[in-house]
N, C-alpha and C positions, 0 to 999 in steps of 0.2 A: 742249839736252840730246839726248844722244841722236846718231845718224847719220841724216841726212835721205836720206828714200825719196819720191823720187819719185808723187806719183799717177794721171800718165799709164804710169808701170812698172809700178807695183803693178795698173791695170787691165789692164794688156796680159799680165801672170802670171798672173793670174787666168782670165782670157779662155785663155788657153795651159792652165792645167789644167779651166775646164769642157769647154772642146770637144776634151779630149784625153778626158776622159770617157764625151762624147758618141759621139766615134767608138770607143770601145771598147765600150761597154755601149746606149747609146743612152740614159743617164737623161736629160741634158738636152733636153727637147723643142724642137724643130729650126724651129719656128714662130713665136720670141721676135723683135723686133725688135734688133737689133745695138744702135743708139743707147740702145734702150730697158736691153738688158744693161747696157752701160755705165756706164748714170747709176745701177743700183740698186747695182752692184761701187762705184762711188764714194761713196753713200748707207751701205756697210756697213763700209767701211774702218776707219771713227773705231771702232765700236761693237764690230768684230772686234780691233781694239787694245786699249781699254779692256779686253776678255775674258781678254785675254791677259797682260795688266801687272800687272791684278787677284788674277790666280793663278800668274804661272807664279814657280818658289821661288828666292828672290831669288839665290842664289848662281850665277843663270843671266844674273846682266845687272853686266857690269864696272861696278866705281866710280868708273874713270877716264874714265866719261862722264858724270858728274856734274858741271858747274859753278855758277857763281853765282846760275844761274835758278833752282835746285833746292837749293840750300844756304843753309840760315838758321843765324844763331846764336841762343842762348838770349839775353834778355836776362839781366843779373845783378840778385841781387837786391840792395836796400840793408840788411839785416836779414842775420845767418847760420841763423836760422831757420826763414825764407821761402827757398819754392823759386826758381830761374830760370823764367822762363817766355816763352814765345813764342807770339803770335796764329797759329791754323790757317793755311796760305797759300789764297788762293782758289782751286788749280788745284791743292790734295791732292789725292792717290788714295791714295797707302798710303805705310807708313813702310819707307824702306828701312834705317835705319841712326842711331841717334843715338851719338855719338862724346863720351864725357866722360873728361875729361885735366884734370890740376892739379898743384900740387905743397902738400904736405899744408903747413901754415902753422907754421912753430917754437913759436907760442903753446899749442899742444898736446903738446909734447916730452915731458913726464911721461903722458901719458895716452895717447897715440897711438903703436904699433909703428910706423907708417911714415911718423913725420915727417920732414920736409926731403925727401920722395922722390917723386921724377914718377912718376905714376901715370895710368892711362886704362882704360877699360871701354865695350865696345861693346854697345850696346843696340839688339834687331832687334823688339821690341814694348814695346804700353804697355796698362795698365789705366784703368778709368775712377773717375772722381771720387766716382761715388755706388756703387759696389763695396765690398768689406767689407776688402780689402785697402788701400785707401786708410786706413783707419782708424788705422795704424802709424805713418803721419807724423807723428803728434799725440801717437803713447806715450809713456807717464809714463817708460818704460823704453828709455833713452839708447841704448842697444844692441841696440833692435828698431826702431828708427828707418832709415830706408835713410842709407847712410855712403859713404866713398868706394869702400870695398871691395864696395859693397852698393848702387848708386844705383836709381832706381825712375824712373819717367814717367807719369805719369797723363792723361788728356786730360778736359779740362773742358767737354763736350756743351754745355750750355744758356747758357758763354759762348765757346767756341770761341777756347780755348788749351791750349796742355800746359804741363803743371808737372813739373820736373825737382828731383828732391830727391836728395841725399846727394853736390852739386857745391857745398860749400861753397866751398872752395877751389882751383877749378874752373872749366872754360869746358865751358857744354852746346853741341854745334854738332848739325841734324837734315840729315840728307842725304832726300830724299823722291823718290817718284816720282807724273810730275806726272799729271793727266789728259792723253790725248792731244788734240791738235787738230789742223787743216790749216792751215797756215801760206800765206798768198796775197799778203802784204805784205812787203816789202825793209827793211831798219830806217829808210830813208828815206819809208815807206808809201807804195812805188810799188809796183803791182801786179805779180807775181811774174807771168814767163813760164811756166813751170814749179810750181806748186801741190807744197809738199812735207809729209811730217809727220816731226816727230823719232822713230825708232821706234830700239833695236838692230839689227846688220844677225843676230846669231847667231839673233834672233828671228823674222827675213824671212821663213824659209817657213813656218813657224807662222803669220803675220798672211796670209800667200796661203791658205793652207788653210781656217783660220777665216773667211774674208773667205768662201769660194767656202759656207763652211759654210751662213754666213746667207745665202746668197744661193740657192740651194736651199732650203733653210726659206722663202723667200720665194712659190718658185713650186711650194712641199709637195710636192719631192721628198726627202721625210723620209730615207729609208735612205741616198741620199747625202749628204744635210747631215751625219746621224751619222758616215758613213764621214770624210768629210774633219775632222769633227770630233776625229775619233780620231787620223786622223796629226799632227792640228795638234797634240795634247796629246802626241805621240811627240816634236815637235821642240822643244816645251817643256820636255821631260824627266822631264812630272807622275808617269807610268807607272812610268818607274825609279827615282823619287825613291817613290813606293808601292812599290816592288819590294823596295827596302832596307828601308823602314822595317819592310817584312812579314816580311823576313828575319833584320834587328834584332831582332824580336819576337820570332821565333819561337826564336832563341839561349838 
């Protein structure tokens, strides 16, 4: 998933913007060990990613770096009254995208406006199981049920799956984004010359920033953690993604 970034790059960018700092302002203190930089810029890396994956609003990370490693299908159900459902993956972080597509089944032709017709609906969040909206899957009242036109996802906490309802006739597929990790193994698990992580590259200098963020918070140079904090959220888009919706608002 993803475009692989380097971790000897990522430390040498990082290193490039604290002692560009340094030499403008003097925040970073000039008495640190080099080696010792180093290893905490690679200690922050994973953790300034996850920061970043967590929030930044999806419409900022193409789908066409999604494949297999990150894409699950729903199972089907054997019942049309039971949902599809699919086990959590162990390396969730957040849901990017579930994708329901079908075509409605002729056995409904008198009752259903859009039978015989392919149909799909994208779905960018899910509710939980013990919520009060969950409660509809089960109405007496056929039409407040989620349908094709209408499908729902719910996530089931205490046994760690989603339930996908109103894909009778239907395929649920979940595109997800994963946790990040550093990758140190070849698929033949021979040890990688080169240590990489799957990151987006439009996200690259947001994870440099974030990265220098924490790393600064490390040796409580607060004001500069906040500052770099701030451009990182500039390159994430968080700001004019608040900008519009404030302006949205205010219309």
């Amino acid at each position: 998933m993803y475009n692989k970034q380097q971790i000897s790059d990522i430390v040498k960018d990082v290193r490039i913007i604290l002692d560009q700092n340094q030499v403008e302002a003097g925040v970073l203190e000039t008495n640190h060990d080099t080696l010792e930089l180093d290893e905490i810029i690679k200690q922050k890396i994973i953790h300034a990613a996850r920061l970043i994956l967590d929030v930044v609003p999806l419409h900022r990370i193409d789908k066409s770096l999604f494949n297999s490693g990150n894409v699950i299908d729903f199972i089907e159900s054997t019942s049309s009254t039971e949902p599809q459902t699919v086990n959590r993956p162990a390396d969730f972080l957040r849901l990017y995208d579930i994708f329901v597509h079908g075509e409605t089944s002729q056995a409904t032709q008198d009752s259903d406006p859009i039978v015989g017709k392919s149909w799909e609906k994208h779905l960018s969040s899910f509710s939980l199981t013990d919520s009060e909206e969950y409660l509809i899957t089960n109405s007496a009242f056929i039409g407040v049920r989620p349908n094709e036109k209408r499908p729902m996802v719910f996530y089931n906490m205490a046994q760690g799956f989603f339930e996908c309802y109103g894909c009778k006739y239907g395929q649920a597929r979940m595109y997800y984004i994963m946790l990040p990790s550093v990758v140190t193994l070849d698929d033949n698990d021979q040890e990688l010359e080169e240590p990489y992580i799957g990151f987006p590259d439009i996200l690259y200098e947001a994870l440099l920033y974030q990265t220098a963020s924490l790393v600064e918070t490390a040796y409580k140079n607060l004001q500069a953690a906040q500052m770099y904090s701030s451009i990182a959220r500039g390159f994430m888009g968080i700001d004019e993604q608040a900008q519009e919706q404030s302006t949205n608002k205010n219309k």
